[in-house]
C-alpha positions as CSV (number, residue, x, y, z in Angstrom):
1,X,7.3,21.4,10.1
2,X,9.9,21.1,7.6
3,X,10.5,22.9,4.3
4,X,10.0,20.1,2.5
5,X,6.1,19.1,3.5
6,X,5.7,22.7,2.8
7,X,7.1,22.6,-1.0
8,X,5.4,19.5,-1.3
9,X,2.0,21.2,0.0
10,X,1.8,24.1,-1.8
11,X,2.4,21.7,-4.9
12,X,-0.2,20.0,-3.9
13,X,-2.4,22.8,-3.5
14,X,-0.6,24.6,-6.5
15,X,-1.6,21.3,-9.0
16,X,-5.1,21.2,-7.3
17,X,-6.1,24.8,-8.2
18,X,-4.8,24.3,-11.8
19,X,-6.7,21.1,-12.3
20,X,-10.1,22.9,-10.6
21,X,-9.4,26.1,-13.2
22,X,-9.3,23.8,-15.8
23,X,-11.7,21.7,-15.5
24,X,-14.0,24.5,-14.7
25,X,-12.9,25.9,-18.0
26,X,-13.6,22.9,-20.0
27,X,-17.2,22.3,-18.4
28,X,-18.3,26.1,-18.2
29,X,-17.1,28.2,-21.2
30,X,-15.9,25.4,-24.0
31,X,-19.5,24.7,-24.6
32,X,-19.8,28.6,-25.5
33,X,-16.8,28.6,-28.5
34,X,-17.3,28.1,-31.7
35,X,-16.1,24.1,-32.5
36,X,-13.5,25.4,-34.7
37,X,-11.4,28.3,-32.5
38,X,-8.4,27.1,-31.7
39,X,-8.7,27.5,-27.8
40,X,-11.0,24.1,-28.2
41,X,-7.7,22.0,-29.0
42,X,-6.4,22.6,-25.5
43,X,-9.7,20.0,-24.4
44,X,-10.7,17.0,-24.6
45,X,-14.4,16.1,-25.9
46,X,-17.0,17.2,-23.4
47,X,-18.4,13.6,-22.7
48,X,-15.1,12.9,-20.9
49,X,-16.2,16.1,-18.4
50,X,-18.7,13.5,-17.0
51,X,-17.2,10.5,-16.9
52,X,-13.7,11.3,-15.4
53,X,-14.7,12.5,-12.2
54,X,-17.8,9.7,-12.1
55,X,-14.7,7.1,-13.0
56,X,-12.4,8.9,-9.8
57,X,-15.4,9.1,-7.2
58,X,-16.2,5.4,-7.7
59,X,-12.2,4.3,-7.3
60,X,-12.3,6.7,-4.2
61,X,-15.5,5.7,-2.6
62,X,-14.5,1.4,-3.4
63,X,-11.4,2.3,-1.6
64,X,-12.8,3.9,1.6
65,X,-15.4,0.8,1.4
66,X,-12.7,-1.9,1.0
67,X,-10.2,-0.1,4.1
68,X,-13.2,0.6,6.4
69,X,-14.7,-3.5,5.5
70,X,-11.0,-4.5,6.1
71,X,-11.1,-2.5,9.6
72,X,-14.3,-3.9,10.7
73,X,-13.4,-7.6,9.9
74,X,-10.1,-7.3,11.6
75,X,-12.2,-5.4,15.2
76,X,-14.5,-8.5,15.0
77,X,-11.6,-10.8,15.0
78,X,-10.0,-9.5,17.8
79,X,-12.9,-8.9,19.3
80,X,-14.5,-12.5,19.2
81,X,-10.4,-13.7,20.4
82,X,-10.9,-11.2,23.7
83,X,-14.6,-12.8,24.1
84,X,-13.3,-17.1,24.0
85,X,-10.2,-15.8,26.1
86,X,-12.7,-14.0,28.9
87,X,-15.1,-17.7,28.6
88,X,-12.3,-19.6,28.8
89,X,-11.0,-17.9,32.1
90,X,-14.9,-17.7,33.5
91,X,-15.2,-21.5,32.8
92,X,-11.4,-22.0,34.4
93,X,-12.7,-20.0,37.6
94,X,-16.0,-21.9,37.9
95,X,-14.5,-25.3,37.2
């Protein structure tokens, strides 16, 4: 494993756990302060705590959809190709 998937994994991980703190932040205690307190400027308005991560599962679940439907068209090709090739060669060897 090199050095650099590791860097680039504990990024990963390193952005992920921010983003999680965050958001947990801006679901669980902003409805708590006071509208006013300056530690609200830091989020956005709560009706976007909804519809962000509705917006990102439905991009993610269409593109697991679309590659798995691409997959399974592309096996049925090749799959009705093998099945004409075998007739053909049973119709040769009967003929």
């Amino acid at each position: 494993v090199s050095f650099f998937k590791m860097g680039t994994g504990q990024t990963l991980m390193a952005f992920t756990a921010v983003g999680y703190v965050y958001y947990i932040f801006w679901v669980l205690i902003t409805p708590f302060i006071d509208e006013g307190h300056r530690f609200q400027k830091y989020f956005p308005d709560r009706k976007y705590a909804l519809l962000l991560p509705t917006v990102v599962i439905v991009i993610l679940f269409s593109a697991v959809m679309t590659f798995a439907g691409i997959l399974l068209v592309a096996s049925s090709k090749k799959k009705s190709k093998e099945v004409k090739e075998a007739s053909t060669r049973i119709k040769q060897k009967v003929n």
